[in-house]
C-alpha positions as CSV (number, residue, x, y, z in Angstrom):
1,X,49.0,40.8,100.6
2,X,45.5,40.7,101.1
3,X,43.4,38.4,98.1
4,X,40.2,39.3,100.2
5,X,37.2,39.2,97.3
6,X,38.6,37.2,94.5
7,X,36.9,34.3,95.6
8,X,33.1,36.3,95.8
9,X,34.1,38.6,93.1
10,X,36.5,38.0,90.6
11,X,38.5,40.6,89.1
12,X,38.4,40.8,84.8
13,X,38.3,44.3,84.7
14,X,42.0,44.9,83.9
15,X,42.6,42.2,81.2
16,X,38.8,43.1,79.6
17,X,40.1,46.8,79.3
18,X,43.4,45.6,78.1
19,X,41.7,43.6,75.6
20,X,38.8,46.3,74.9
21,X,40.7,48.5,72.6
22,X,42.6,45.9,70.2
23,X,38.6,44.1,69.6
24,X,37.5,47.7,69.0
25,X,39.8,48.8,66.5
26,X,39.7,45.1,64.8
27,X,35.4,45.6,64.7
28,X,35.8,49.0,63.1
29,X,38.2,48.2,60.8
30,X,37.4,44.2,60.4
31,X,37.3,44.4,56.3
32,X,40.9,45.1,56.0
33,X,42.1,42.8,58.3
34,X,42.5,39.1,59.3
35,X,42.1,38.0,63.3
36,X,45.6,36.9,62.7
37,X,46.8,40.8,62.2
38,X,45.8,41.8,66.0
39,X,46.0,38.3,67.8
40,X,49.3,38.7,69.0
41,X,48.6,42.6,70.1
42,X,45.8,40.9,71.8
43,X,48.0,38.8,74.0
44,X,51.0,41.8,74.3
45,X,48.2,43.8,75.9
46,X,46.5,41.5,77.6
47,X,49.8,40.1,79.6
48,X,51.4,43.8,80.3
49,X,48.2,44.4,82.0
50,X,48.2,41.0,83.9
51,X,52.0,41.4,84.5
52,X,51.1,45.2,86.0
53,X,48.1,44.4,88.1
54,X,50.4,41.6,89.8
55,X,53.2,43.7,90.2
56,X,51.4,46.6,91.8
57,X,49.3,44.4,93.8
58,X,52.5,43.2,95.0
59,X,53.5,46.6,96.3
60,X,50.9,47.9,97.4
61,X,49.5,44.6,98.6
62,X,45.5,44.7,97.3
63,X,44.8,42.9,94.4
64,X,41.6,45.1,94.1
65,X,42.8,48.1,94.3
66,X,45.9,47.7,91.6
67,X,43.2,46.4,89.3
68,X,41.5,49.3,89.7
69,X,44.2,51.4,88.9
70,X,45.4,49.3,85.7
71,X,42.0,49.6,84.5
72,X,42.2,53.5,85.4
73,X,45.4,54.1,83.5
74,X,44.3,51.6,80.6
75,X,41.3,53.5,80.1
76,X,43.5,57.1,80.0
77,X,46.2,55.5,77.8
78,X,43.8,54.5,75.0
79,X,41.5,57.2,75.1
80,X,44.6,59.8,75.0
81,X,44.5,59.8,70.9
82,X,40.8,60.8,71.2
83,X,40.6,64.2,72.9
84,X,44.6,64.5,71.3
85,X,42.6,65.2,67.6
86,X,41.2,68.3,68.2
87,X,44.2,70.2,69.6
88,X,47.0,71.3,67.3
89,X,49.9,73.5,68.7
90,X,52.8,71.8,70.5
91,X,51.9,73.6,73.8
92,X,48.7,73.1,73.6
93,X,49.7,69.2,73.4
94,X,52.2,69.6,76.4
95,X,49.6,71.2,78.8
96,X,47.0,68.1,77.9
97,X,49.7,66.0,78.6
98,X,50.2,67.5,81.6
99,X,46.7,67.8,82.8
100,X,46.7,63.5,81.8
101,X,49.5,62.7,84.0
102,X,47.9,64.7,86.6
103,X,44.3,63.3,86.1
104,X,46.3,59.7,86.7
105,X,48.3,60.9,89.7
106,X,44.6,62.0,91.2
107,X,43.3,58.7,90.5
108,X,45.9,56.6,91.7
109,X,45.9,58.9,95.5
110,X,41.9,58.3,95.6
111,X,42.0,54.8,94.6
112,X,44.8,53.9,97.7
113,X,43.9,56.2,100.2
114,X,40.2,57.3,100.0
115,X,38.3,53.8,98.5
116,X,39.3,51.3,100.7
117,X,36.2,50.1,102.2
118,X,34.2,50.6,98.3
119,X,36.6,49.3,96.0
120,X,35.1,45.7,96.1
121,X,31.8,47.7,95.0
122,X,34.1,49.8,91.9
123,X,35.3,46.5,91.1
124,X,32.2,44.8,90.3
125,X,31.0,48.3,88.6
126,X,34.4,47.7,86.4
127,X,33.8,43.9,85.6
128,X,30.1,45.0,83.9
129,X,31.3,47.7,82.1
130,X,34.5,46.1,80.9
131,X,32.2,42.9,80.0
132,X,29.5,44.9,78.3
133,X,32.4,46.4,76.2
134,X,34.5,42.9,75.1
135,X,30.2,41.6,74.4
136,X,29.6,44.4,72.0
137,X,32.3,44.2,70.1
138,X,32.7,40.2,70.1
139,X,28.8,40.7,68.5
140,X,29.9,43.1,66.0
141,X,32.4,40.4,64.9
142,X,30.6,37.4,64.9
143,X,27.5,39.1,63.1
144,X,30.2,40.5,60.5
145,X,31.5,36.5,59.7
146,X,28.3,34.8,59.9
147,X,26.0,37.1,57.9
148,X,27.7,37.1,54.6
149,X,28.7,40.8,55.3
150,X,32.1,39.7,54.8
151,X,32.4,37.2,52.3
152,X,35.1,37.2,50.6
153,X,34.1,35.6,47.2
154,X,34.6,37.5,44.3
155,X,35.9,35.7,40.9
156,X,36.5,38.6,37.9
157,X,35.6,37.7,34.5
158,X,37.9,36.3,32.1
159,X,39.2,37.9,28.4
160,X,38.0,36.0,25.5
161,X,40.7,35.1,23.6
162,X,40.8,32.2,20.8
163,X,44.8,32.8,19.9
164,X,46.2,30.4,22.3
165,X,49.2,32.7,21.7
166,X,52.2,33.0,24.4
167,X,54.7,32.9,21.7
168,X,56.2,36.0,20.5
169,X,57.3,37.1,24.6
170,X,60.2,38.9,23.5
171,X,58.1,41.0,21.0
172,X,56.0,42.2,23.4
173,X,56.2,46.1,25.2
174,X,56.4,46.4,28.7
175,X,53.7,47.8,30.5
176,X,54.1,50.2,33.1
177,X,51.1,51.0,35.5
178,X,52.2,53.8,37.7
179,X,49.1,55.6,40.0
180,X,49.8,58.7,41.1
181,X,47.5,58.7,44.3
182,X,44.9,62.3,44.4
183,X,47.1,63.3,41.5
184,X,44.3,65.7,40.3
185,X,43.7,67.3,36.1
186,X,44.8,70.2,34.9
187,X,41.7,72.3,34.7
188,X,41.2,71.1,38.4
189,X,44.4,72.2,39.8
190,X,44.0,75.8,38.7
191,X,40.4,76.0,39.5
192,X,40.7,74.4,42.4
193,X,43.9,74.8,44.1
194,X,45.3,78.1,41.7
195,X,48.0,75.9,40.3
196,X,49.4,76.1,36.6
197,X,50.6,72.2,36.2
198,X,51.0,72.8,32.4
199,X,54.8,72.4,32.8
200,X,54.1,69.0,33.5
201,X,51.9,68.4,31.2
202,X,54.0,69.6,28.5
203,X,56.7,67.5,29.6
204,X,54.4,64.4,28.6
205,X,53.5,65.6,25.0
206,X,57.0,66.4,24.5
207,X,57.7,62.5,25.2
208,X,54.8,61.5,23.1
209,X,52.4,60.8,25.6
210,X,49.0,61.1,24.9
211,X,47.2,63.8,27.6
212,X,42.9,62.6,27.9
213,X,42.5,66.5,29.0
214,X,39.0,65.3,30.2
215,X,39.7,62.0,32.2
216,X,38.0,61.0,35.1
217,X,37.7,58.2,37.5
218,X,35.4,55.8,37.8
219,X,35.0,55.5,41.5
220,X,36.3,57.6,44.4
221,X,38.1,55.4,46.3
222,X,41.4,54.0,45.5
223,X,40.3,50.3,45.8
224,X,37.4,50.8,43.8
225,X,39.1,52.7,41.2
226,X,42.1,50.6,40.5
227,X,40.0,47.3,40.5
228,X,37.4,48.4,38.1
229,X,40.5,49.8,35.9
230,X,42.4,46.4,36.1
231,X,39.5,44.8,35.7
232,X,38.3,46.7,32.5
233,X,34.5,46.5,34.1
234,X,32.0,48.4,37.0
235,X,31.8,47.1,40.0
236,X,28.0,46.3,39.8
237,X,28.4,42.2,39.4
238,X,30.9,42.8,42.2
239,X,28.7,44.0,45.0
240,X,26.2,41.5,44.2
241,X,28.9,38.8,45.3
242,X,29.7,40.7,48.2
243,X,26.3,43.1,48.7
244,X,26.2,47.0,49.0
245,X,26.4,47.0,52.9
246,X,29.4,45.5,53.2
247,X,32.1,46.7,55.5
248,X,35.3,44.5,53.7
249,X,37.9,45.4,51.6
250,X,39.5,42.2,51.2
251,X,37.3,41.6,48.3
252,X,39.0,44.5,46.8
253,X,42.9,43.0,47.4
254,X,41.2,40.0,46.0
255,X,39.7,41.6,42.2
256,X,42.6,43.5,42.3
257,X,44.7,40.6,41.8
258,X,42.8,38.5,40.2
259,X,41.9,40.9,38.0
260,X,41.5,40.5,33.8
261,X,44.5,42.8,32.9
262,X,46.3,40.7,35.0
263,X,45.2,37.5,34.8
264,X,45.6,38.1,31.2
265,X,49.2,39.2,31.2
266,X,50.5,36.0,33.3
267,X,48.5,34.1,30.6
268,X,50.7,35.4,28.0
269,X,53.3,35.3,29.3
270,X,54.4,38.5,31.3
271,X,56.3,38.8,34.6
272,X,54.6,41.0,37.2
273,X,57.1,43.5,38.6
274,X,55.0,45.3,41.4
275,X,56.4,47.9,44.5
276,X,54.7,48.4,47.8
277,X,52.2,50.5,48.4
278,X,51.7,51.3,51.9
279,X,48.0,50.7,51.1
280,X,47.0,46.9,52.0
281,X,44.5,46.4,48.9
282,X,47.4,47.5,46.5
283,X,50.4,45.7,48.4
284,X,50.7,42.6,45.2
285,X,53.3,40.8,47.7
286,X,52.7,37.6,45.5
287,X,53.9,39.3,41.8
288,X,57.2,37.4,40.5
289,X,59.5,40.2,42.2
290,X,57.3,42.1,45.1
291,X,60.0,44.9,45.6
292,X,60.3,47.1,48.5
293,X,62.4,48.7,51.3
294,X,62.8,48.1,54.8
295,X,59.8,46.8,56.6
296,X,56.3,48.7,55.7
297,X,54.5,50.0,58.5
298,X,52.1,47.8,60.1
299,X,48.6,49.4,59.3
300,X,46.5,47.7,62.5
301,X,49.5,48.8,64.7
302,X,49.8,52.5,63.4
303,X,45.8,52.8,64.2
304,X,46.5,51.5,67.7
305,X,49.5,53.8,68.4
306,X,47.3,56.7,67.5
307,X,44.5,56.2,70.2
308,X,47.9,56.5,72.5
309,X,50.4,58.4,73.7
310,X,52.8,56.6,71.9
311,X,53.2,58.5,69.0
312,X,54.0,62.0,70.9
313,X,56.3,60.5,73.2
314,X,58.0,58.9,69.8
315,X,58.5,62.0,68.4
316,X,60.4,63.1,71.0
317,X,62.9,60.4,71.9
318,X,62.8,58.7,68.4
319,X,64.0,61.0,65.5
320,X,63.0,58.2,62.7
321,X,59.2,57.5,62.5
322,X,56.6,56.3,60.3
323,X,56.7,59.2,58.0
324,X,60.5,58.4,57.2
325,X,59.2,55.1,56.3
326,X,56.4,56.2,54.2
327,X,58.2,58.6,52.6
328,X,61.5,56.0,52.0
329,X,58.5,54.2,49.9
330,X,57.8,56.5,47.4
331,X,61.7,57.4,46.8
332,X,62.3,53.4,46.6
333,X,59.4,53.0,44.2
334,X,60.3,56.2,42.0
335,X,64.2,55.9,42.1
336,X,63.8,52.1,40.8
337,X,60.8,51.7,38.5
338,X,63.3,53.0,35.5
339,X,65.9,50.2,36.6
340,X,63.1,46.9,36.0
341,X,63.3,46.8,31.5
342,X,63.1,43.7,30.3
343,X,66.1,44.0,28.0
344,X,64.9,41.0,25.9
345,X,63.7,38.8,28.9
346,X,60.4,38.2,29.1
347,X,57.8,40.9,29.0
348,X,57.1,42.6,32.0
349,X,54.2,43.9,33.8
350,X,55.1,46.9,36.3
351,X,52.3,48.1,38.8
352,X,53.3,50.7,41.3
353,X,50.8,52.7,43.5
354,X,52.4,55.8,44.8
355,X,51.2,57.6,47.7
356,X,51.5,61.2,46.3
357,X,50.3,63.7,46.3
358,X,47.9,62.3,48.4
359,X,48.8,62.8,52.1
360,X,50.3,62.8,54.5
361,X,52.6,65.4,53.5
362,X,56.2,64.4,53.7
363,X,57.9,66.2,51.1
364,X,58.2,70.3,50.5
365,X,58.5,71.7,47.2
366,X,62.1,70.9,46.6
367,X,61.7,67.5,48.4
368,X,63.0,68.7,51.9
369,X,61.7,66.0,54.1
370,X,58.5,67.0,56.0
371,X,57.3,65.4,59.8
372,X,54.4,67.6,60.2
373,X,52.4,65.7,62.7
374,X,53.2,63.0,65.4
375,X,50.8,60.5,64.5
376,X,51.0,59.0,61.1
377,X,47.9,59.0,58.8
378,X,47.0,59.2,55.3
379,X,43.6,61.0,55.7
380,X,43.2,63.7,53.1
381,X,41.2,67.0,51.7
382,X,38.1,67.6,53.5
383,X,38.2,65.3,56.5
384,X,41.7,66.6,57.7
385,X,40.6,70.5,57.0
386,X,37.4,70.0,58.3
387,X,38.5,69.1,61.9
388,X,41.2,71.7,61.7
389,X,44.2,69.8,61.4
390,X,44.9,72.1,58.2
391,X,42.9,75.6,56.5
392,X,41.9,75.2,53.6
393,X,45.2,77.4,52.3
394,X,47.3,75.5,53.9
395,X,46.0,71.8,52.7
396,X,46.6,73.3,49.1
397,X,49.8,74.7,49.4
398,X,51.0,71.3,51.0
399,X,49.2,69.5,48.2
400,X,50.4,71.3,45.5
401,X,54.5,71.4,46.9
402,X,54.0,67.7,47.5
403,X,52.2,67.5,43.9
404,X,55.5,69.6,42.4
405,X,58.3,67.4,43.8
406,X,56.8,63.8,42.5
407,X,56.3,65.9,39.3
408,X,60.1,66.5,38.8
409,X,61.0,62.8,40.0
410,X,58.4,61.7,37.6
411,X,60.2,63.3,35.2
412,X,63.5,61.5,35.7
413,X,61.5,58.3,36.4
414,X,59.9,58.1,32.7
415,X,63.1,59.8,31.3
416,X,65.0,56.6,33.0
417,X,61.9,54.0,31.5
418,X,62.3,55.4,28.2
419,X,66.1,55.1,28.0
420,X,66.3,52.0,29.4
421,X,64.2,50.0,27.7
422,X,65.1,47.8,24.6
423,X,62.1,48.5,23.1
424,X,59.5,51.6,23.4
425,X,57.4,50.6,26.7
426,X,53.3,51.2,27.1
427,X,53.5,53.5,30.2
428,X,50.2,54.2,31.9
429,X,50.4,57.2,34.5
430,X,47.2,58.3,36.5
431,X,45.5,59.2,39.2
432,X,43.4,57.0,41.1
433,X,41.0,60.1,42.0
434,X,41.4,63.3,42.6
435,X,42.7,65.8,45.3
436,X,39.1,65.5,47.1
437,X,39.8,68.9,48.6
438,X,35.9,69.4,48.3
439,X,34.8,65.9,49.4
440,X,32.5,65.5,52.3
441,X,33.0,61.9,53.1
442,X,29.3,61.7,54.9
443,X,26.8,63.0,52.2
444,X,27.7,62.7,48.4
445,X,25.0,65.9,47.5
446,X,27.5,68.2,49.6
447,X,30.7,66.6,47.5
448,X,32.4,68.5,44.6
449,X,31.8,65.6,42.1
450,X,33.7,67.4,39.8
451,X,36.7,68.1,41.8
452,X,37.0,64.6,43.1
453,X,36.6,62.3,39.7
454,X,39.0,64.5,37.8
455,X,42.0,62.9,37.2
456,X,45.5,63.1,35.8
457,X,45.8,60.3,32.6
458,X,48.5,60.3,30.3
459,X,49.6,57.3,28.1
460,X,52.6,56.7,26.2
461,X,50.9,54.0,23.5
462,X,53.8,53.2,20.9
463,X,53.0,52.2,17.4
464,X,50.0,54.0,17.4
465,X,48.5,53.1,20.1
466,X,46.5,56.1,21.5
467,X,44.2,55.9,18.5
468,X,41.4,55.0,20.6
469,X,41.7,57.2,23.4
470,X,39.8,60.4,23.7
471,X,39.3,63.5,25.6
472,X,37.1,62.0,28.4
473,X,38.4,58.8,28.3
474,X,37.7,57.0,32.4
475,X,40.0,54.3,33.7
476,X,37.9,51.3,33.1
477,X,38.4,51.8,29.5
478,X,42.5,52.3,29.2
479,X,43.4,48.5,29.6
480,X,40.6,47.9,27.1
481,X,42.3,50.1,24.6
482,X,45.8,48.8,25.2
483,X,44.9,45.2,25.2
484,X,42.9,46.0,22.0
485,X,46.2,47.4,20.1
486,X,48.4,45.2,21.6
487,X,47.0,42.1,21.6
488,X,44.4,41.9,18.9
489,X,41.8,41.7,20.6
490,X,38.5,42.9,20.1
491,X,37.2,45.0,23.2
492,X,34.7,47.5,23.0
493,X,34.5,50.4,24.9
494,X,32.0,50.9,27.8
495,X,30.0,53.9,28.5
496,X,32.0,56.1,30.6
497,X,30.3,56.9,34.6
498,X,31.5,57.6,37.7
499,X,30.4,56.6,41.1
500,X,30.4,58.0,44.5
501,X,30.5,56.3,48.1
502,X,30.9,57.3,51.3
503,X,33.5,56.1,54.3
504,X,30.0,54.3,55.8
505,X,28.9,53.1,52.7
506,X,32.0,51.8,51.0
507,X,29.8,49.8,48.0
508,X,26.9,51.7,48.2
509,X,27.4,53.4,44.5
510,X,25.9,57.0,43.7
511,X,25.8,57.8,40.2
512,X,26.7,61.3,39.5
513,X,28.0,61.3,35.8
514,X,25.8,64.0,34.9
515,X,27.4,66.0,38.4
516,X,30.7,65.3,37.0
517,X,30.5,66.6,33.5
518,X,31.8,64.0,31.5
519,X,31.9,65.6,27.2
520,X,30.3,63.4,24.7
């Protein structure tokens, strides 16, 4: 075997590349992660790289040369998800395959029987780039933890409440906060997507629940919207902790949680009951009973897969994938959330985010189990229509057969609530946003504000409850109403608004209230 040139020029290139793509992905999505997520994918791909160069040097005795073509098929392997985006039919996808093996093949021939006498010279070329790659992306993350841009701090206000009053526990209603993710309103799904939802919709007054025909969300985002509900307020004090420009949405996870609806109910006493999400900032794993099925999938690890061949290869020799798993968390959530009543126990608290309709599309109309795509993601409306993944027709009529099967398992979920509980519950259904069909995640002024603030809200408020709701009642009032009733308490209602952001931008808040129509 012949070492000639690591002593005048070492060879990084193939652990840098190896290393390239987990630093990358950690940079560009560092707010929703810890270090801790993608350390040990860091040292998986890091030492199959190392174990590969060795190996191949081995057999084809040049350390040079088998660096080079580690660092040749590295660079193929993780760029395969990139040009993989824009094409759509399974042939297509099986000729680009093709043509990447090939590409590879070419390489590897060149690389062993044409470059002998340059490949100290590709080597070095490999090192600078594969250097300049690590350096701008070890930048972007130390600039991101030593400028403040993401600081974690964020403490929620607290509810003013003289009582001093935990007594009374097995008086109290449970509360039920179930978020139907994209689930959009009424007027919006005919206008929009031609859909006549008022079969639903009478199924809730029938039940008693109280329909705000008007509703809206307050933000556009599901972390946004759900932590200004929880937390009864806007977000403004919020980004001052944090600051507009901010790329993290840990802070989120954290006013989620620490949130006054919640804070509140542990005070007085309630057990929180809360299912996974699939989505990290909504994933309470530290509630009194954190409920779930099987393992969830591993958001960091899904991204990575993407940029791969992985998931195509998956699809063929593995018939269970992460759209079985997504979709096993919606069923878990909706076929259990009537099975958690108190029955005279202490008062509960029930949060559970569902993933639906929102994509990705995993059931049809009758809830026949959909795989529609290899890769698993939960991109939605505009972005997925506008690079072609769907028409326009076609992203409605999966929304809308998605939208019809959680509306009949809704139905047996409340019917289940209802019966089973020893006293008449506060159930709180909504969307987080709306079907954002119309969104253009780039520029707000190009967004339907309309379409994507209008949301479903229904409430089932015992004991006359729903006096205080209204028509175009928002989420960061609800928990300000129930509390109110409930509780005694004295909490007036804010001004309803609503607020757009874009991917870039996350905190960066547009006010369109006057775009989105909201009645007096």
């Amino acid at each position: 075997m012949t070492f000639s040139g690591i002593g005048k020029t070492r060879i990084i290139h193939p652990l840098l590349f190896a290393a390239f793509p987990i630093l990358f992905l950690f940079s560009h999505n560092i707010g929703q992660l810890y270090f801790n997520d993608v350390f040990t994918y860091l040292l998986i791909t890091t030492g199959v790289a190392a174990f590969a160069w060795i190996i191949l040097g081995l057999f084809i005795k040049n350390m040079e040369r088998s660096g080079i073509i580690v660092s040749l098929f590295l660079l193929l392997f993780f760029s395969y998800g990139q040009f993989r985006t824009f094409l759509d039919a399974t042939w297509k996808i099986f000729v680009f395959s093709i043509l990447w093996v090939e590409l590879f093949s070419i390489g590897c021939y060149l690389v062993i029987k044409k470059i002998k006498k340059s490949s100290r010279e590709i080597t070095v070329i490999l090192n600078v780039v594969s250097s300049a790659l690590v350096v701008f992306c070890m930048v972007t993350i130390i600039t991101y933890h030593f400028t403040g841009t993401g600081k974690n701090i964020v403490e929620p206000g607290h509810i003013k409440d003289d009582s001093g009053e935990k007594a009374q526990q097995k008086n109290r209603p449970d509360i039920y906060f179930i978020i139907l993710d994209a689930y959009g309103r009424e007027d919006i799904l005919h206008e929009i997507c031609g859909f006549d939802n008022s079969a639903f919709t009478g199924y809730l007054r029938k039940k008693k629940f109280y329909i705000a025909d008007r509703a809206v969300s307050n933000y556009c985002q599901t972390g946004l919207s759900l932590g200004s509900c929880l937390d009864m307020d806007y977000l403004d004090e919020f980004v001052k902790q944090i600051g507009e420009y901010s790329t993290s949405n840990q802070p989120l996870k954290n006013i989620i949680e620490k949130s006054r609806t919640i804070s509140y109910l542990k005070k007085k006493g309630y057990k929180i009951i809360s299912f996974a999400s699939g989505r990290p900032e909504t994933e309470l794993k530290w509630a009194d009973q954190y409920l779930k099925k099987g393992k969830p999938i591993d958001p960091f690890l899904n991204i990575l897969e993407n940029i791969t061949p992985i998931p195509d290869i998956k699809k063929i020799f593995i018939p269970n994938n992460k759209y079985d798993v997504h979709r096993e968390t919606i069923l878990y959530a909706l076929n259990n959330l009537g099975k958690v009543a108190s029955h005279g126990r202490e008062p509960r608290f029930v949060f559970a985010h569902i993933e639906a309709p929102h994509p990705p599309f995993v059931f049809g109309q009758a809830g026949a189990p959909l795989n529609l795509e290899a890769r698993f993601n939960d991109h939605d409306g505009d972005w997925l229509i506008r690079r072609g993944r769907f028409t326009r027709e076609e992203y409605i009529k999966r929304y809308i057969d998605q939208l019809i099967f959680i509306n009949s398992r809704i139905k047996i979920t409340i019917d289940e609530i209802l019966a089973n509980s020893s006293q008449p519950p506060i159930v709180f259904l909504a969307g987080d946003h709306g079907p954002r069909v119309e969104m253009n995640w780039d520029d707000p002024e190009k967004t339907n504000a309309k379409e994507a603030m209008s949301i479903l809200l229904a409430c089932f408020l015992p004991n006359g409850g729903e006096a205080r709701l209204y028509p175009g009642i928002s989420l960061v009032n609800c928990f300000r109403v129930i509390l109110s009733h409930y509780f005694n308490l004295d909490l007036a209602l804010l001004p309803d608004k609503c607020y757009l952001s874009t991917s870039k931008h996350l905190y960066k808040f547009h006010d369109i209230t006057n775009r989105v129509g909201i009645p007096d």
